[in-house]
Kinemage of the C-alpha trace (Angstrom):
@kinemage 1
@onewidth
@group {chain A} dominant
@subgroup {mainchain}
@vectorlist {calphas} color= white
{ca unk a 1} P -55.299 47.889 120.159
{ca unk a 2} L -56.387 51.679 121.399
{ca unk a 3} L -58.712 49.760 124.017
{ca unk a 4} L -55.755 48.028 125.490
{ca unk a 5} L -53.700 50.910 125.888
{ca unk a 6} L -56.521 52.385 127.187
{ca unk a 7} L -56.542 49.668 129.794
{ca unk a 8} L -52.849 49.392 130.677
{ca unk a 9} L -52.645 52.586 131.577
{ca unk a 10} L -55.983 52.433 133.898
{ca unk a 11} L -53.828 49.173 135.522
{ca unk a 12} L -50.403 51.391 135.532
{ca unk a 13} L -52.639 54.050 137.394
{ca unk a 14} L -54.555 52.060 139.697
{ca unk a 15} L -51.262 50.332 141.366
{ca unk a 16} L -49.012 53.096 142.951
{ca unk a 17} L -45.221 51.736 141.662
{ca unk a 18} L -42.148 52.731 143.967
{ca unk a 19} L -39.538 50.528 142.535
{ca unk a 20} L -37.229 50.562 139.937
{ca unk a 21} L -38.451 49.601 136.350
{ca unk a 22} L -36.606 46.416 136.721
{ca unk a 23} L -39.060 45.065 138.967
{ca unk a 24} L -41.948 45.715 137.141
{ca unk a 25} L -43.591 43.118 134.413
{ca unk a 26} L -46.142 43.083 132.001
{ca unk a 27} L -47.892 40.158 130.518
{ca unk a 28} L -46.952 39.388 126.940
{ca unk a 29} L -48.688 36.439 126.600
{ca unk a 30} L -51.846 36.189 128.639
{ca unk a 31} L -54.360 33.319 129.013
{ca unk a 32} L -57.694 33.153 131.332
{ca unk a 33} L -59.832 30.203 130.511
{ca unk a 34} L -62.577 28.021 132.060
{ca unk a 35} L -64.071 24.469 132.065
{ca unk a 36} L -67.898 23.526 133.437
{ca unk a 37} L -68.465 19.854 133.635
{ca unk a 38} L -71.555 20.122 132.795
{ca unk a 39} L -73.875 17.031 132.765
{ca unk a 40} L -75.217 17.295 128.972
{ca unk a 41} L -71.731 19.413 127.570
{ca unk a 42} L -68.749 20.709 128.955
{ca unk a 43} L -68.731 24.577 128.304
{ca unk a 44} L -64.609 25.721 128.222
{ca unk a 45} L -63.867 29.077 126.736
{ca unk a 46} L -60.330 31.392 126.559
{ca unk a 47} L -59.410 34.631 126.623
{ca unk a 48} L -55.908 35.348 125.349
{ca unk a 49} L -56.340 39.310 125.513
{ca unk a 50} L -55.600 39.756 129.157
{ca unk a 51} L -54.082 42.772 130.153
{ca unk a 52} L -51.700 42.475 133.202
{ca unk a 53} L -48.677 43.711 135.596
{ca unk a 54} L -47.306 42.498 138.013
{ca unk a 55} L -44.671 44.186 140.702
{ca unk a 56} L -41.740 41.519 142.045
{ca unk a 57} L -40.391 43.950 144.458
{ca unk a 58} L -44.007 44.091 146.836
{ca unk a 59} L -45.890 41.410 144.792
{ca unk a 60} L -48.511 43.821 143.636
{ca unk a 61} L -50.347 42.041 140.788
{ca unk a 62} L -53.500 43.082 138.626
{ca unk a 63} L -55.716 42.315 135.541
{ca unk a 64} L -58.030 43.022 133.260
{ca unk a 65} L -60.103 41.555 130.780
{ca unk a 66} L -62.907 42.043 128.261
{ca unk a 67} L -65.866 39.212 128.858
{ca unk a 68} L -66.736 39.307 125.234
{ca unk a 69} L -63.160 38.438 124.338
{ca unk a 70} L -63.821 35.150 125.762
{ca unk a 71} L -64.196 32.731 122.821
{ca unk a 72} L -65.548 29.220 122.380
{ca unk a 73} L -65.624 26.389 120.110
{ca unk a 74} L -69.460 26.542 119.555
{ca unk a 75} L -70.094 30.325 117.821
{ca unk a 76} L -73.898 29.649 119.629
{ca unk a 77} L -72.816 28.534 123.088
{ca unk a 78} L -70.425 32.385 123.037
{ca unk a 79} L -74.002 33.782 121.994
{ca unk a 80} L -75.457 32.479 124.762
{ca unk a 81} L -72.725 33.065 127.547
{ca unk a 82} L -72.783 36.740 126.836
{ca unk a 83} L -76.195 37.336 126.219
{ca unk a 84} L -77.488 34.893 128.730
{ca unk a 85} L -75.329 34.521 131.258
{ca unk a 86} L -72.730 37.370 131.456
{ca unk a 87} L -75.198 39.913 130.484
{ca unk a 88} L -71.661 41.627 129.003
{ca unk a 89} L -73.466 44.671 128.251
{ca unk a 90} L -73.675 45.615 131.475
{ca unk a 91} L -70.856 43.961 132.877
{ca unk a 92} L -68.410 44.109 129.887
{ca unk a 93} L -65.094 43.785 132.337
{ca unk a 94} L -64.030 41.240 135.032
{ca unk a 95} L -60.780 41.911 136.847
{ca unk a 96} L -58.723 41.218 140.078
{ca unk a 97} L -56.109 43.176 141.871
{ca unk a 98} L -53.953 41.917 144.792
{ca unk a 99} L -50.917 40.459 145.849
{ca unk a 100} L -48.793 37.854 145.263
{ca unk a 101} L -46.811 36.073 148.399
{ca unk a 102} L -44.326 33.921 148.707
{ca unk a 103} L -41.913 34.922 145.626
{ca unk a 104} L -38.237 35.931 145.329
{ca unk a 105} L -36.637 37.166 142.253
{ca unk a 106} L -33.727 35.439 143.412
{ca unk a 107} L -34.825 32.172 143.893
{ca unk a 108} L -34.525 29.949 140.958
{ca unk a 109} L -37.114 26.924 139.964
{ca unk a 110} L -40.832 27.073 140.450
{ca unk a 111} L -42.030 28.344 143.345
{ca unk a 112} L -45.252 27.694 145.436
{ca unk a 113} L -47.059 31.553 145.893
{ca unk a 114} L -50.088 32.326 146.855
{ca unk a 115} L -52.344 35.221 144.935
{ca unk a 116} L -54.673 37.464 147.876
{ca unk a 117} L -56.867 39.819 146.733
{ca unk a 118} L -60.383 40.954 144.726
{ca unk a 119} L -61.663 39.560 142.312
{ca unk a 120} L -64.643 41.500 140.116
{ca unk a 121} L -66.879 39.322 137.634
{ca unk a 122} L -70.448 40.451 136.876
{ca unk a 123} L -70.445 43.567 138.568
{ca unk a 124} L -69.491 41.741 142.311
{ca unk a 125} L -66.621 41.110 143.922
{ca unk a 126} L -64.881 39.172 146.427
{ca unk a 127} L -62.095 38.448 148.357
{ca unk a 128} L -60.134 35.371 146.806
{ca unk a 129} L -56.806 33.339 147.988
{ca unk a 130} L -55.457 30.903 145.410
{ca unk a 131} L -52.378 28.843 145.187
{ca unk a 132} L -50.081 28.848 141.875
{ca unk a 133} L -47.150 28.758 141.197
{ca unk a 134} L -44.330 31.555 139.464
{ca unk a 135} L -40.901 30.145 137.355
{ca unk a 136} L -38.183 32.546 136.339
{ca unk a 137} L -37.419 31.322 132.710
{ca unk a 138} L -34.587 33.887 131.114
{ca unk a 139} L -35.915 36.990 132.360
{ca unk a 140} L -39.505 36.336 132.110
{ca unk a 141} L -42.042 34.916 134.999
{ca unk a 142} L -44.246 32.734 134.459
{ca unk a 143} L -47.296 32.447 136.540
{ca unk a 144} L -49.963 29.809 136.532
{ca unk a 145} L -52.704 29.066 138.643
{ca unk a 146} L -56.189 27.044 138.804
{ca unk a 147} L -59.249 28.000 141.185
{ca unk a 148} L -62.757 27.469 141.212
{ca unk a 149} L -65.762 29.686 141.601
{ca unk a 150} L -69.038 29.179 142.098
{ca unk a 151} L -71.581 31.198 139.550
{ca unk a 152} L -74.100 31.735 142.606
{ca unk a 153} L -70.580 33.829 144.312
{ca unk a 154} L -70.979 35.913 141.621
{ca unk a 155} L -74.732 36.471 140.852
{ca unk a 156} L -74.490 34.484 137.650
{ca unk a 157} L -77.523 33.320 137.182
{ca unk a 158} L -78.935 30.119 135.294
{ca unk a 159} L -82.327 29.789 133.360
{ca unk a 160} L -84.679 26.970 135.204
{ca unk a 161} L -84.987 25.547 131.583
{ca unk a 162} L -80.775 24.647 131.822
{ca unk a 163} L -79.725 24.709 135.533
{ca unk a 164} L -79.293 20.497 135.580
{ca unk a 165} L -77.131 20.772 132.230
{ca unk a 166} L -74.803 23.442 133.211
{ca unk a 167} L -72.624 22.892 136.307
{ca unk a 168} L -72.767 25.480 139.014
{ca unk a 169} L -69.349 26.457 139.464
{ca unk a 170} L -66.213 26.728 137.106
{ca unk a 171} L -62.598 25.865 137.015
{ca unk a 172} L -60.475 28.856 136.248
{ca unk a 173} L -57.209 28.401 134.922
{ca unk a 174} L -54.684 31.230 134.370
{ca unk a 175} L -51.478 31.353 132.545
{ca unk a 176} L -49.264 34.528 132.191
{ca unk a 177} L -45.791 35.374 130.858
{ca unk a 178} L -44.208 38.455 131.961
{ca unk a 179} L -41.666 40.460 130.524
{ca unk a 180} L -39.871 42.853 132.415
{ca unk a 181} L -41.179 46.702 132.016
């Protein structure tokens, strides 16, 4: 629990806020997770310790996560992805910060936004633009979305021995619920 303090306040820090408190959310219930079709196994892990806030008023939005925190049915297969693949030693974190467009506090239903900004998974980073969507649901937002990336994007790399049994990109989905601040 000290480590996610530790990280909200390096997201609190990194965003400058200039609006009221009522404008502000944090995510109380946080899910990243991904699925490889991959030809011998599908690989899906999640990560329910994501730490993130997002700003209504300007549509600032960030978050953070551990790799390692990522878990998976097969004990072996987590072995692998962080040893292997992640190398989470050296790249323990993966994160994004940008902005959301296309929201309105006032507006009621689900509604169509887009998410602009960088995303930063095994030490690189790039520029990424994603639909979703974001509900009000009493007093809360809920924010979903589902993009792909490809592992090559991110210098994830694939032992020869494996590279035809494990697909070379992943669908990401993300689910938050915010609370207000």
């Amino acid at each position: 629990m000290k480590s996610l303090t530790k990280l909200l306040l390096l997201l609190l820090v990194a965003i400058p806020w200039q609006v009221t408190a009522q404008q502000r959310y944090f995510a109380e219930k946080s899910v990243v997770s991904f699925f490889s079709d991959g030809v011998v196994e599908d690989i899906s892990a999640t990560n329910s310790k994501v730490t993130s806030i997002f700003d209504a008023h300007d549509g600032e939005v960030a978050y953070l996560l551990s790799i390692k925190d990522f878990q998976f049915v097969n004990k072996l297969m987590q072995v692998h992805f962080n040893e292997k693949y992640m190398d989470t030693e050296k790249f323990p974190k993966s994160s994004f910060q940008g902005q959301i467009t296309g929201f309105s506090l006032s507006s009621t239903g689900k509604q169509q936004v887009k998410a602009k900004g960088k995303l930063t998974l095994h030490g690189v980073t790039h520029d990424i633009d994603v639909p979703g969507t974001i509900e009000v649901v009493d007093n809360r937002l809920a924010l979903k979305t589902k993009f792909v990336i490809k592992l090559a994007d991110y210098d994830i790399k694939i032992p020869q021995i494996v590279w035809q049994n494990i697909a070379q990109q992943v669908e990401v989905t993300v689910d938050f619920m915010y609370r207000p601040l």
